[in-house]
mmCIF file of the N, C-alpha and C atoms, coordinates in Angstrom:
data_MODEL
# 
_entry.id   MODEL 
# 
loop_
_atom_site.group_PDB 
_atom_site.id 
_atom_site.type_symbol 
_atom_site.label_atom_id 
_atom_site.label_alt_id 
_atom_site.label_comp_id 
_atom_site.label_asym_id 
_atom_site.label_entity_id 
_atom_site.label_seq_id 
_atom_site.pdbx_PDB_ins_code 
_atom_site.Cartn_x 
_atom_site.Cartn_y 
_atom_site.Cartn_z 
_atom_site.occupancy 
_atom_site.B_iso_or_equiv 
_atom_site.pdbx_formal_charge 
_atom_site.auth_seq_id 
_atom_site.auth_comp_id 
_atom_site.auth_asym_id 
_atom_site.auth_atom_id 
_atom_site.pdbx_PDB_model_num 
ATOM 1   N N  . UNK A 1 1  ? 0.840  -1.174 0.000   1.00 0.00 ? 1  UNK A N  1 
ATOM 2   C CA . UNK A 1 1  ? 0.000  0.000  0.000   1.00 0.00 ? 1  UNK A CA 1 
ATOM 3   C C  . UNK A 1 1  ? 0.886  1.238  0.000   1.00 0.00 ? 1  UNK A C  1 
ATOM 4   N N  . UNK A 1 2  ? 0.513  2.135  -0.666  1.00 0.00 ? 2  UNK A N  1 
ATOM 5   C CA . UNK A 1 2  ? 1.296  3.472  -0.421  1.00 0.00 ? 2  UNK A CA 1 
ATOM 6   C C  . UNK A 1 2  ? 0.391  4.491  -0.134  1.00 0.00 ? 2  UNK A C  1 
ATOM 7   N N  . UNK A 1 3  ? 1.351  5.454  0.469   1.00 0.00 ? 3  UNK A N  1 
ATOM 8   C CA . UNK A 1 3  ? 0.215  6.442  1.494   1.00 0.00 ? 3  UNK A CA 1 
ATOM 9   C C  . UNK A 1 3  ? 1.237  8.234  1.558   1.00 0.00 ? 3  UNK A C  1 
ATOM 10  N N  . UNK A 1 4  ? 0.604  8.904  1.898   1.00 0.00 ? 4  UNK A N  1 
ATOM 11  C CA . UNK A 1 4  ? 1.014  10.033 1.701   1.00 0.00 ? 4  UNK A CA 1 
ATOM 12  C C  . UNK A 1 4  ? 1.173  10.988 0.385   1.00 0.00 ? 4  UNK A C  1 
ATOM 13  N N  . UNK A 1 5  ? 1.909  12.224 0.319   1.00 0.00 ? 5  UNK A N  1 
ATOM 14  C CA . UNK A 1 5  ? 1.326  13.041 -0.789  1.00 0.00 ? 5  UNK A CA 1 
ATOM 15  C C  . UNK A 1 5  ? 1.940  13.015 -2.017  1.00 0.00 ? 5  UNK A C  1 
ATOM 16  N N  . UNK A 1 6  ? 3.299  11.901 -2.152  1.00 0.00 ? 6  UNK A N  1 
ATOM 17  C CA . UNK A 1 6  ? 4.153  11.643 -3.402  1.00 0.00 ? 6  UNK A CA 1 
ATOM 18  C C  . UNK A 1 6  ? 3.492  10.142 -3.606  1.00 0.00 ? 6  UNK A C  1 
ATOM 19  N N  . UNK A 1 7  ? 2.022  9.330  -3.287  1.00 0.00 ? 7  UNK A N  1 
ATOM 20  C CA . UNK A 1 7  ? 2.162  8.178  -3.163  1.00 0.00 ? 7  UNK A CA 1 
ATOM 21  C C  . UNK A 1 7  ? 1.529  8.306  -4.852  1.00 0.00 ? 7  UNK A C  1 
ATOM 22  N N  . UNK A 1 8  ? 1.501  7.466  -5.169  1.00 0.00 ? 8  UNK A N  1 
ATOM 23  C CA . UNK A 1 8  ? 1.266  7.056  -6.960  1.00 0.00 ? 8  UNK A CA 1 
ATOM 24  C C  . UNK A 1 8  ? -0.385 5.934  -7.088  1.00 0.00 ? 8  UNK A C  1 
ATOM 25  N N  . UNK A 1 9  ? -0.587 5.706  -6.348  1.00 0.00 ? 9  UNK A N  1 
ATOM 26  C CA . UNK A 1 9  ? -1.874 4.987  -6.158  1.00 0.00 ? 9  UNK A CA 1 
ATOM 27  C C  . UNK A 1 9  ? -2.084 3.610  -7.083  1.00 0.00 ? 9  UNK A C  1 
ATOM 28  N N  . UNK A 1 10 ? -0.818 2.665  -6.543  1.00 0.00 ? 10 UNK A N  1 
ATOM 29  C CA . UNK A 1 10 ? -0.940 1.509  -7.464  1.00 0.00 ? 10 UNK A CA 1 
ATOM 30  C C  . UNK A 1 10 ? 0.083  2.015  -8.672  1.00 0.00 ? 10 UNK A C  1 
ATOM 31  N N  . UNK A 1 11 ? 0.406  2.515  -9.094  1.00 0.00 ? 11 UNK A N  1 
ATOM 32  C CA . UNK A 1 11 ? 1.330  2.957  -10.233 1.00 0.00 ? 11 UNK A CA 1 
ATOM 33  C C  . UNK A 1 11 ? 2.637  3.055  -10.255 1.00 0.00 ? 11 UNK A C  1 
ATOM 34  N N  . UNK A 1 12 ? 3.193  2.501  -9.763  1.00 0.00 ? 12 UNK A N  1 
ATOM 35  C CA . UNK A 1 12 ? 4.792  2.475  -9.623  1.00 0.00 ? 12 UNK A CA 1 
ATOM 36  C C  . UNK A 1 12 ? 5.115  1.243  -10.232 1.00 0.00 ? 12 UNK A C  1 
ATOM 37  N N  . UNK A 1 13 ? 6.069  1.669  -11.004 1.00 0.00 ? 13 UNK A N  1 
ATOM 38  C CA . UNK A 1 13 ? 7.065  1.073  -12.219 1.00 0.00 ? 13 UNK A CA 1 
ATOM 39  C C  . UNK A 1 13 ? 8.005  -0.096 -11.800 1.00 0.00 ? 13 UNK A C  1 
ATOM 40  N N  . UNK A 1 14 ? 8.460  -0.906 -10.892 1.00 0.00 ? 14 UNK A N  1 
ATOM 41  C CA . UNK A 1 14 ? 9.703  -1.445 -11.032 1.00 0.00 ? 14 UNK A CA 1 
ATOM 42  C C  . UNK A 1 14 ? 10.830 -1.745 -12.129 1.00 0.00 ? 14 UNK A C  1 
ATOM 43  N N  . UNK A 1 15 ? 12.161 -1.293 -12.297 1.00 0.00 ? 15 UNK A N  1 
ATOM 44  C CA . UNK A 1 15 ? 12.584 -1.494 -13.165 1.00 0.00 ? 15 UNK A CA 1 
ATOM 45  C C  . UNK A 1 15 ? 14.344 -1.772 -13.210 1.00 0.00 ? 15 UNK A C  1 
ATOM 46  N N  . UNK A 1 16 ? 14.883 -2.684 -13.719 1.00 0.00 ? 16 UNK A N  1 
ATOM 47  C CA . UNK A 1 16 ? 16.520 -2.599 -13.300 1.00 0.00 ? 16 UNK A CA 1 
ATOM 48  C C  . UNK A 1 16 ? 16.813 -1.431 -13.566 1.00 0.00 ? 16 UNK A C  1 
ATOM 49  N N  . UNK A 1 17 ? 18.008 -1.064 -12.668 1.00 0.00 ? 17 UNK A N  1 
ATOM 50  C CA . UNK A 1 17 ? 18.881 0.673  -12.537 1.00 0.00 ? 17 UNK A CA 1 
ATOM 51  C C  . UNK A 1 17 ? 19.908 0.081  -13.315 1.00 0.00 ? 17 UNK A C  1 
ATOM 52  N N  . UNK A 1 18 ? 20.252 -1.511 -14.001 1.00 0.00 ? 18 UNK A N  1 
ATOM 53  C CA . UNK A 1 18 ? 21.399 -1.622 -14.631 1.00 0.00 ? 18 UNK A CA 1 
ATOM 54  C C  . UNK A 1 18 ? 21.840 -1.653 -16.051 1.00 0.00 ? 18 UNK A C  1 
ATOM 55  N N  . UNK A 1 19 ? 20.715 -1.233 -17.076 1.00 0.00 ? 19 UNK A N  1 
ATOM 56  C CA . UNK A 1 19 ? 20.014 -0.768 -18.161 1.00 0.00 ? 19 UNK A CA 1 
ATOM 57  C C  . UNK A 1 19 ? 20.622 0.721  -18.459 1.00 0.00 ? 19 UNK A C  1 
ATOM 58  N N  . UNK A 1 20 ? 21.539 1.337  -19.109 1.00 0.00 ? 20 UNK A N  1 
ATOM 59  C CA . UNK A 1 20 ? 21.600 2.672  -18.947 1.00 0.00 ? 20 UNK A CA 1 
ATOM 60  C C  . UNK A 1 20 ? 20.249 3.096  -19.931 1.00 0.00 ? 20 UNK A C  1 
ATOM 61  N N  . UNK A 1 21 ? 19.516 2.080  -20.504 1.00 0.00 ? 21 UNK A N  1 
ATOM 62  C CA . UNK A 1 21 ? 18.422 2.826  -21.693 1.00 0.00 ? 21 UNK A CA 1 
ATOM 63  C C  . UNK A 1 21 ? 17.263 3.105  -20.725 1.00 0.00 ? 21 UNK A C  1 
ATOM 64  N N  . UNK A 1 22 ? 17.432 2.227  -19.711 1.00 0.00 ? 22 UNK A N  1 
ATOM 65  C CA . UNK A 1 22 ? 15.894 1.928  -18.222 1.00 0.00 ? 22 UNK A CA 1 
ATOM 66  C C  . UNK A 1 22 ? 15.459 3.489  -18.403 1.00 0.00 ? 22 UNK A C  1 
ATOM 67  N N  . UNK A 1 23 ? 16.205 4.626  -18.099 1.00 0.00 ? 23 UNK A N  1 
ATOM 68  C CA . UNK A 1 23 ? 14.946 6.162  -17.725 1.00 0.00 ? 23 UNK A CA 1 
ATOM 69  C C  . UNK A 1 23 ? 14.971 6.432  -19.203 1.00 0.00 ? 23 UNK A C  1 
ATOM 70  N N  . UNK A 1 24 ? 15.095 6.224  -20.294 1.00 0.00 ? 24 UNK A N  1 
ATOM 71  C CA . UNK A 1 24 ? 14.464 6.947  -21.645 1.00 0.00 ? 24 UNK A CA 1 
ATOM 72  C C  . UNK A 1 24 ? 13.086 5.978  -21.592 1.00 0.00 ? 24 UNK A C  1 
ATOM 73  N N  . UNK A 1 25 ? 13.709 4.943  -21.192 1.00 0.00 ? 25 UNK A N  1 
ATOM 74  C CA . UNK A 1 25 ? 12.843 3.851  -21.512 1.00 0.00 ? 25 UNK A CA 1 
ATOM 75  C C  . UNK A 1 25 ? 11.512 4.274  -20.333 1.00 0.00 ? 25 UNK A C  1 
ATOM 76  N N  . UNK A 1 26 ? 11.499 4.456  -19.301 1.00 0.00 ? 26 UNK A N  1 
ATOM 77  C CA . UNK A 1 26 ? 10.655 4.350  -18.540 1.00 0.00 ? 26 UNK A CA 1 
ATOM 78  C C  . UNK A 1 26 ? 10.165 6.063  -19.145 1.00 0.00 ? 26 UNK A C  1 
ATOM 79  N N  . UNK A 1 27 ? 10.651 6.991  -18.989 1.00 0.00 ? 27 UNK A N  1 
ATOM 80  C CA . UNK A 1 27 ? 9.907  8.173  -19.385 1.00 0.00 ? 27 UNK A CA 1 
ATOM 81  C C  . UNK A 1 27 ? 8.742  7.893  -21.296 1.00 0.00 ? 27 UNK A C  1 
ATOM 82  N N  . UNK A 1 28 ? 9.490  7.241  -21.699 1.00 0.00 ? 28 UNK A N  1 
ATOM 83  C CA . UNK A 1 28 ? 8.722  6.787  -23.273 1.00 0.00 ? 28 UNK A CA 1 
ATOM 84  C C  . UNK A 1 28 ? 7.220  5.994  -22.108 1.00 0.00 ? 28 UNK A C  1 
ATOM 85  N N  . UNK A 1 29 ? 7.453  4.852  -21.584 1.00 0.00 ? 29 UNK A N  1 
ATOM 86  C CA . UNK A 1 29 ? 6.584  4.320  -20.953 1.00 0.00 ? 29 UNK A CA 1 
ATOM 87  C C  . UNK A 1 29 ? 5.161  5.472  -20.222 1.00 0.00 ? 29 UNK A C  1 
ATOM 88  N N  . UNK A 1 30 ? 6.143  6.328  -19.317 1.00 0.00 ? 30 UNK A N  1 
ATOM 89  C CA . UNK A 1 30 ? 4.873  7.014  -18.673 1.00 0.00 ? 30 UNK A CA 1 
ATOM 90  C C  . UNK A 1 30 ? 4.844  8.397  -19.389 1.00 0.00 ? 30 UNK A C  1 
ATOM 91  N N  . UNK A 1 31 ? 5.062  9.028  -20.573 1.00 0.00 ? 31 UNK A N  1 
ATOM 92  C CA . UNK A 1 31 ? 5.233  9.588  -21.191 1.00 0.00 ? 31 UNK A CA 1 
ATOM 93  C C  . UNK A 1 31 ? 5.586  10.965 -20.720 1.00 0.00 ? 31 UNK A C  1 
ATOM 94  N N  . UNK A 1 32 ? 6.948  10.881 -20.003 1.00 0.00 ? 32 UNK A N  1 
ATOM 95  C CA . UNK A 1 32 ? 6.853  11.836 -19.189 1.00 0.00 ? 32 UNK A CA 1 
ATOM 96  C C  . UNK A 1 32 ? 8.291  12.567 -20.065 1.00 0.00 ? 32 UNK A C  1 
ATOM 97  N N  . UNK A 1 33 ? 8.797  13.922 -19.467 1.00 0.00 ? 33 UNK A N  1 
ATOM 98  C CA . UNK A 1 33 ? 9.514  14.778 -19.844 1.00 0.00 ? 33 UNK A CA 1 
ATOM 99  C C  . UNK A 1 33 ? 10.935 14.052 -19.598 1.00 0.00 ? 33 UNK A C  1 
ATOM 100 N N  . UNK A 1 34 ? 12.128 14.078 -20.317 1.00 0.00 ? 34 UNK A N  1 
ATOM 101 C CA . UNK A 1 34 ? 13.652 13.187 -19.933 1.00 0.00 ? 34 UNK A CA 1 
ATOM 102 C C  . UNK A 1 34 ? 14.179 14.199 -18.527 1.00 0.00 ? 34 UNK A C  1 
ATOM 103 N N  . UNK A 1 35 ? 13.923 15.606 -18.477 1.00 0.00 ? 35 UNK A N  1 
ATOM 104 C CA . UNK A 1 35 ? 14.302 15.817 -17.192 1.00 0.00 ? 35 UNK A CA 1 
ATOM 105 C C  . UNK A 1 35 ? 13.877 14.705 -15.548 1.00 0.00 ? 35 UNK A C  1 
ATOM 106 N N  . UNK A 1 36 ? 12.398 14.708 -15.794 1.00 0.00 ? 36 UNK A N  1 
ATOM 107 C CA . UNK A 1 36 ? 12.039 13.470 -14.663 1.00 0.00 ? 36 UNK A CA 1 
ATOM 108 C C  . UNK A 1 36 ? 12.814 12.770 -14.078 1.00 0.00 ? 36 UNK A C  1 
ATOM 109 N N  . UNK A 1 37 ? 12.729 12.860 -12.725 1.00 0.00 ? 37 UNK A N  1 
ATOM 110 C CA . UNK A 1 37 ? 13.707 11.479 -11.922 1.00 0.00 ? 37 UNK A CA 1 
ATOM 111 C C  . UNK A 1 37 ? 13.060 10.419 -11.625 1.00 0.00 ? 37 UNK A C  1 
ATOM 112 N N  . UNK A 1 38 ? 14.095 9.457  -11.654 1.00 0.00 ? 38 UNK A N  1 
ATOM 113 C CA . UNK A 1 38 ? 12.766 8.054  -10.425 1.00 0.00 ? 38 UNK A CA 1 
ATOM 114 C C  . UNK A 1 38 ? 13.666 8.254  -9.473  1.00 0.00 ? 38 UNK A C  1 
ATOM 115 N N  . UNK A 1 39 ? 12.430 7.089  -8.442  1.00 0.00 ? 39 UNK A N  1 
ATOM 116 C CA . UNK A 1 39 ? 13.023 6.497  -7.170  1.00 0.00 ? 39 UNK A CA 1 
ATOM 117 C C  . UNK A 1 39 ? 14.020 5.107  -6.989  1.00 0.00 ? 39 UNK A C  1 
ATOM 118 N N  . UNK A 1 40 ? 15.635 5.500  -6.711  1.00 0.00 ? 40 UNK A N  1 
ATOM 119 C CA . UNK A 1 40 ? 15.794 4.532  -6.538  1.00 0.00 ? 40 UNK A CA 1 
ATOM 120 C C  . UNK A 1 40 ? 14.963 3.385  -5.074  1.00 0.00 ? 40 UNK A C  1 
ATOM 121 N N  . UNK A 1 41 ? 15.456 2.816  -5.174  1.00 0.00 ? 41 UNK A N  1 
ATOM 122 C CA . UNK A 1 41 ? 14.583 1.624  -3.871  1.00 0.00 ? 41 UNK A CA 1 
ATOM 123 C C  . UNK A 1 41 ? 15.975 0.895  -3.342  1.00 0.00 ? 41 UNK A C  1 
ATOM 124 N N  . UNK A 1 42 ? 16.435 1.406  -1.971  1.00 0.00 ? 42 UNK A N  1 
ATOM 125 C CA . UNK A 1 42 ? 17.590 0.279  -1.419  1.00 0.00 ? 42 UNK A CA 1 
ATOM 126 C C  . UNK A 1 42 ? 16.751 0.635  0.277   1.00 0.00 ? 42 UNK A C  1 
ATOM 127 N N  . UNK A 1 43 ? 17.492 -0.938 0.711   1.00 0.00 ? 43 UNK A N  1 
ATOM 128 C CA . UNK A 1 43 ? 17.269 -0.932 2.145   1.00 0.00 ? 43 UNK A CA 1 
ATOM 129 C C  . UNK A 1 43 ? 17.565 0.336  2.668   1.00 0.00 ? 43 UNK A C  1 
ATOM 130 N N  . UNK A 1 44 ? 16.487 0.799  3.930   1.00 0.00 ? 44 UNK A N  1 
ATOM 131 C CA . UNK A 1 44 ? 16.672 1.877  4.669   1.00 0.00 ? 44 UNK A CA 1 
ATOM 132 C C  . UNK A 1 44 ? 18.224 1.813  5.126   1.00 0.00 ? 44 UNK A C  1 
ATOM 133 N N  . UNK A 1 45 ? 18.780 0.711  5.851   1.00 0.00 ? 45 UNK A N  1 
ATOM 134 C CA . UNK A 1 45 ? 20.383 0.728  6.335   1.00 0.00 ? 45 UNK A CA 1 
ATOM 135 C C  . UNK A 1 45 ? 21.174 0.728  5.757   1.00 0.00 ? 45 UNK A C  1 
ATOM 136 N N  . UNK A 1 46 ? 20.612 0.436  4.249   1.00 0.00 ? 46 UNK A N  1 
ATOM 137 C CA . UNK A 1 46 ? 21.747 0.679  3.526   1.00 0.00 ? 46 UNK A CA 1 
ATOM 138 C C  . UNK A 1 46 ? 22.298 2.332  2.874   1.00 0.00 ? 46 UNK A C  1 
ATOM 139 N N  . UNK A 1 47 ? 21.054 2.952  2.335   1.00 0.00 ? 47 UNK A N  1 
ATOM 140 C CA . UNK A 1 47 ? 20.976 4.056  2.118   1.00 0.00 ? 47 UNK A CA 1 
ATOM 141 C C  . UNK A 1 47 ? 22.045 5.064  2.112   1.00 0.00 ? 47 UNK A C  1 
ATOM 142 N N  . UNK A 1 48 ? 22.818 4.757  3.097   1.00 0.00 ? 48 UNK A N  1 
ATOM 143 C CA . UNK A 1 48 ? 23.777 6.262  3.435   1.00 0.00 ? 48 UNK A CA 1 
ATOM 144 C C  . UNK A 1 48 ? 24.806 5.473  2.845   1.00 0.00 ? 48 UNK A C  1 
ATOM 145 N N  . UNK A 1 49 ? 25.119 4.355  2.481   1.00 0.00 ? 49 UNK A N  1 
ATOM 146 C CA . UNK A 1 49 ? 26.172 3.300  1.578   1.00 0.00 ? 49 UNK A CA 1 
ATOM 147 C C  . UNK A 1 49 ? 26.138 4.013  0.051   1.00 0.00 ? 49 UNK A C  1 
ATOM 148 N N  . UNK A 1 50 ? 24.770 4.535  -0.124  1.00 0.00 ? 50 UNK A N  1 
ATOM 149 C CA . UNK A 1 50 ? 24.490 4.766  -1.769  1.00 0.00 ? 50 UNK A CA 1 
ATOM 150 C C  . UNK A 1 50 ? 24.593 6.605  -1.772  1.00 0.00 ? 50 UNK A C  1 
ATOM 151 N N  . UNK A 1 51 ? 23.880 6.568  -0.840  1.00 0.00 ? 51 UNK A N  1 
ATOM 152 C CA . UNK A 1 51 ? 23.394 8.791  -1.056  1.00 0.00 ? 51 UNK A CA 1 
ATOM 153 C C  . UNK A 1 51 ? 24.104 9.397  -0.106  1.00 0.00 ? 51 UNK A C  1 
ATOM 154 N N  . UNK A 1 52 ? 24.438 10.475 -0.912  1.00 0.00 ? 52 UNK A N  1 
ATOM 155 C CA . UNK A 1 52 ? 25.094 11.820 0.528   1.00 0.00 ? 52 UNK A CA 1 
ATOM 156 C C  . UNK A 1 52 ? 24.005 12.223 1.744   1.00 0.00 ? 52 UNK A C  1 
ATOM 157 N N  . UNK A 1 53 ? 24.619 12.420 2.448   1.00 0.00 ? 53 UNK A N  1 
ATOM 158 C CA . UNK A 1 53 ? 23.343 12.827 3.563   1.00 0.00 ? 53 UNK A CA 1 
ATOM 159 C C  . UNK A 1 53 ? 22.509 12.110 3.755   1.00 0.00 ? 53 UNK A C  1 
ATOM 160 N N  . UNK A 1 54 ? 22.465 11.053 3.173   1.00 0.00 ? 54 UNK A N  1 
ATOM 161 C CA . UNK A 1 54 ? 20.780 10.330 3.101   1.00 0.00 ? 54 UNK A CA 1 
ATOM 162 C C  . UNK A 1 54 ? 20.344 10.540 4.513   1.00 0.00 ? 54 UNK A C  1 
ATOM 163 N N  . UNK A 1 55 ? 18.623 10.582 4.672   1.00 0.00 ? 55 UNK A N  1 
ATOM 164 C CA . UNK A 1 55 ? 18.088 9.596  6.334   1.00 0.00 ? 55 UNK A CA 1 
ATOM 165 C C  . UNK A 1 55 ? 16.765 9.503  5.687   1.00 0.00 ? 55 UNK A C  1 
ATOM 166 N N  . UNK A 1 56 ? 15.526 9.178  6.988   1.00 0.00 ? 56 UNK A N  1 
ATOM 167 C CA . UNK A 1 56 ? 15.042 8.427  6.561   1.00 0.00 ? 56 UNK A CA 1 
ATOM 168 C C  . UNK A 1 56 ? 13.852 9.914  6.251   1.00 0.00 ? 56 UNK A C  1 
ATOM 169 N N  . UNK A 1 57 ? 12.748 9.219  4.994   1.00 0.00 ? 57 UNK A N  1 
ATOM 170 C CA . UNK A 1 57 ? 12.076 10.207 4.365   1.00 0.00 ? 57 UNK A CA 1 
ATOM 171 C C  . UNK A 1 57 ? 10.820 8.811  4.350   1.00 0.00 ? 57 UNK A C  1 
ATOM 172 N N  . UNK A 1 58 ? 9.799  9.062  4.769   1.00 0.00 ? 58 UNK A N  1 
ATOM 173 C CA . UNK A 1 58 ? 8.763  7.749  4.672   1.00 0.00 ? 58 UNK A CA 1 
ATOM 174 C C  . UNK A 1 58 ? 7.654  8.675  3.620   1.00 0.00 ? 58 UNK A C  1 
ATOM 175 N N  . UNK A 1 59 ? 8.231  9.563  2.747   1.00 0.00 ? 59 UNK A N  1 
ATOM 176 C CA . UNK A 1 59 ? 6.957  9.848  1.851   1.00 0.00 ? 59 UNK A CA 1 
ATOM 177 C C  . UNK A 1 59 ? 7.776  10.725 0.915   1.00 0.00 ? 59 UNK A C  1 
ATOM 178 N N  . UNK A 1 60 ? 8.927  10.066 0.148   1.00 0.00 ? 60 UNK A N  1 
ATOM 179 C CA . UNK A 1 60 ? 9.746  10.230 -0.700  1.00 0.00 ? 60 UNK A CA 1 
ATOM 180 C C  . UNK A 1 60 ? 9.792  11.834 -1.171  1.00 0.00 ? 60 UNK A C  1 
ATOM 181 N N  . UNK A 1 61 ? 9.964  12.812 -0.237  1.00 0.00 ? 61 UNK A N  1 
ATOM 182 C CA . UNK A 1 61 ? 9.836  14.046 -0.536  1.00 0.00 ? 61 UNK A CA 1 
ATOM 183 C C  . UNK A 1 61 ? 11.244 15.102 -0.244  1.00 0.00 ? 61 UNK A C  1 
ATOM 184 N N  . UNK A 1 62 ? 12.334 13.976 -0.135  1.00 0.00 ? 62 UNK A N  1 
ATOM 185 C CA . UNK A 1 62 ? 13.827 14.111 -0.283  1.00 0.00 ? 62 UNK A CA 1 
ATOM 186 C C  . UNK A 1 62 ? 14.628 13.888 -1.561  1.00 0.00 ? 62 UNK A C  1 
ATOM 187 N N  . UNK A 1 63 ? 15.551 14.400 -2.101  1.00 0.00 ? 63 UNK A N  1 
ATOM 188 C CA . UNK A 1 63 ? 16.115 13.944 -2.799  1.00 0.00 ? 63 UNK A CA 1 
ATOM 189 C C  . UNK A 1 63 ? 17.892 13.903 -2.535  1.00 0.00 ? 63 UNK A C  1 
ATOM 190 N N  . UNK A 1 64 ? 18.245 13.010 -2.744  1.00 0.00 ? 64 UNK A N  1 
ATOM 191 C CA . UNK A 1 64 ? 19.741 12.366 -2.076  1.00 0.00 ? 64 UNK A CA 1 
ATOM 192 C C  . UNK A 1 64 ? 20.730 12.123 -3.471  1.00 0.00 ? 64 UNK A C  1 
ATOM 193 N N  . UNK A 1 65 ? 21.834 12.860 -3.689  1.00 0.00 ? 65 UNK A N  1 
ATOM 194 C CA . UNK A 1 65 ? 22.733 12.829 -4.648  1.00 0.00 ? 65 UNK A CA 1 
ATOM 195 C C  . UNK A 1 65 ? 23.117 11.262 -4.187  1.00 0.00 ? 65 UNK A C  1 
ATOM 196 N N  . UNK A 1 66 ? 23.551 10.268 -5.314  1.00 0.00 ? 66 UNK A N  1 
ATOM 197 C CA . UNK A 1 66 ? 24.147 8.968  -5.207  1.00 0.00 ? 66 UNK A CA 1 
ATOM 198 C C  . UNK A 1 66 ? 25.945 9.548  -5.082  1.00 0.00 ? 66 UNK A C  1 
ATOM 199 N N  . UNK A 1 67 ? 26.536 8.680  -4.020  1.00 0.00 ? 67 UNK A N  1 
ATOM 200 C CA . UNK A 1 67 ? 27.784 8.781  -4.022  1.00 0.00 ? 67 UNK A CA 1 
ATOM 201 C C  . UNK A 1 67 ? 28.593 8.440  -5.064  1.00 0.00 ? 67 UNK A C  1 
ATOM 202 N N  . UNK A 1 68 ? 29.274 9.134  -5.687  1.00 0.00 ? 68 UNK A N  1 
ATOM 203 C CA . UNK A 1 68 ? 30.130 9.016  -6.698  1.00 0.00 ? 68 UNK A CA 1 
ATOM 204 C C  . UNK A 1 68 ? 31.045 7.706  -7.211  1.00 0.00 ? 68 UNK A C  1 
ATOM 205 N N  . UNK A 1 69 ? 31.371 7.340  -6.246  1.00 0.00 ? 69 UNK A N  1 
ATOM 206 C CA . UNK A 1 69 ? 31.734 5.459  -5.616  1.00 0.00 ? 69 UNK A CA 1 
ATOM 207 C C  . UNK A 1 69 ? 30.963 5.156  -6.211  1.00 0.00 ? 69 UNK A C  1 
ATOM 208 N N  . UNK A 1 70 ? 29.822 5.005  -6.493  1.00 0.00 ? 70 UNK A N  1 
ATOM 209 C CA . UNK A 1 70 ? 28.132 3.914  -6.445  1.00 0.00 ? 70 UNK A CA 1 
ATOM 210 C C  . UNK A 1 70 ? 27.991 4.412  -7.981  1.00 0.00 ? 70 UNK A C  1 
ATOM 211 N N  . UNK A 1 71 ? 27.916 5.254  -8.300  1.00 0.00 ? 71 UNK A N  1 
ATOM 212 C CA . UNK A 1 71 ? 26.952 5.630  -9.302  1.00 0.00 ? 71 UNK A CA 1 
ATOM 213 C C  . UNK A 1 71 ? 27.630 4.911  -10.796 1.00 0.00 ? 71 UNK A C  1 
ATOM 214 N N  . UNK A 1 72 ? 28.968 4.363  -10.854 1.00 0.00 ? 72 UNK A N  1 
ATOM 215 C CA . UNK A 1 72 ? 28.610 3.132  -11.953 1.00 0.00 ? 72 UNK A CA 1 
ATOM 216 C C  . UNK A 1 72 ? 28.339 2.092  -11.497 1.00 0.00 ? 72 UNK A C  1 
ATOM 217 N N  . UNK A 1 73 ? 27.341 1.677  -10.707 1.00 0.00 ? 73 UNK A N  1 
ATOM 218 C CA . UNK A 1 73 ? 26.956 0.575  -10.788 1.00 0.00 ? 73 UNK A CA 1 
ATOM 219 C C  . UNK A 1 73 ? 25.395 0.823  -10.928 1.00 0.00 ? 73 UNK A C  1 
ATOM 220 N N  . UNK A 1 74 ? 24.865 2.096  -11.236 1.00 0.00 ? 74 UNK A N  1 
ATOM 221 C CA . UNK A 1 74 ? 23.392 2.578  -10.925 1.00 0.00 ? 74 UNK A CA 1 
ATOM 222 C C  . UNK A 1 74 ? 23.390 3.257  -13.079 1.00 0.00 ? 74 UNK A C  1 
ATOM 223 N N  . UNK A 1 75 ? 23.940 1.908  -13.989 1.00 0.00 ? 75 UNK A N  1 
ATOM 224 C CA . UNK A 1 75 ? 24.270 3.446  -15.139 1.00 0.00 ? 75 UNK A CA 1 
ATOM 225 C C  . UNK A 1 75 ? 22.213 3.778  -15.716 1.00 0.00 ? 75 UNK A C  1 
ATOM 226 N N  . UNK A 1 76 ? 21.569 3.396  -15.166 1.00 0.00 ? 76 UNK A N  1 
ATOM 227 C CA . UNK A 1 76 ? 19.956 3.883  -15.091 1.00 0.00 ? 76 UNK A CA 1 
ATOM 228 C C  . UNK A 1 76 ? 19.933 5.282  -15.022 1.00 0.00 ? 76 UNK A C  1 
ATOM 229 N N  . UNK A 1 77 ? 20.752 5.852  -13.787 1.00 0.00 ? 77 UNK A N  1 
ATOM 230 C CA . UNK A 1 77 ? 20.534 7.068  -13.009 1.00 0.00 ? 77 UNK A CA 1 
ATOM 231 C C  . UNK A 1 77 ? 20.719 8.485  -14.114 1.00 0.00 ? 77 UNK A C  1 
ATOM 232 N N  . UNK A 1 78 ? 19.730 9.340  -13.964 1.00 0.00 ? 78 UNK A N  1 
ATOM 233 C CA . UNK A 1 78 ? 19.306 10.305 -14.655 1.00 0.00 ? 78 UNK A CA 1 
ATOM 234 C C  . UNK A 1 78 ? 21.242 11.217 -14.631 1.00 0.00 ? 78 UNK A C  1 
ATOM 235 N N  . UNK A 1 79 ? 21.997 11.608 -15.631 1.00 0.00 ? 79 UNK A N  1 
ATOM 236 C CA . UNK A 1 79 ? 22.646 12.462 -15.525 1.00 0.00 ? 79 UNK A CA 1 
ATOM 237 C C  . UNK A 1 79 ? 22.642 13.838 -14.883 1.00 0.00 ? 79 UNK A C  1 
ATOM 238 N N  . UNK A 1 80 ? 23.621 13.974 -14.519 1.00 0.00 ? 80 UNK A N  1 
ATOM 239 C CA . UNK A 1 80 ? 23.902 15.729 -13.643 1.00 0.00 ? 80 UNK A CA 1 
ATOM 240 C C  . UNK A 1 80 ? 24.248 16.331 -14.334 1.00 0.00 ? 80 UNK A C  1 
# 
């Protein structure tokens, strides 16, 4: 179930982050603009392993740069 004011109501995408085509591909899908971000999805404990600053956000209304370390293994992730 998802709840709160970023929740999507049943509509969320799952998709590999190891695809670098995955966000053209997913924006063609929900026909959305290539600026658009997704959500990555990692364990809460892991989190601060992947993002700067990360903590915890239970209604995805944060956004967390991926650590530079991490981010070839994420080649999905929208460019900076």
């Amino acid at each position: 179930m998802e709840f709160g004011p970023r929740a999507l109501g049943s509509r969320s995408i799952l998709a590999s982050p190891i695809s670098p085509a995955m966000q053209q591909r997913l924006n063609e899908v929900k026909d959305r603009k290539d600026f658009r971000p997704v959500a990555p999805v990692v364990l809460e404990e892991e989190a601060g392993n992947w993002f700067k600053n990360a903590s915890y956000s239970s209604f995805m209304l944060f956004i967390y740069d991926v650590k530079p370390e991490k981010a070839d293994q994420i080649p999905a992730r929208a460019p900076h």
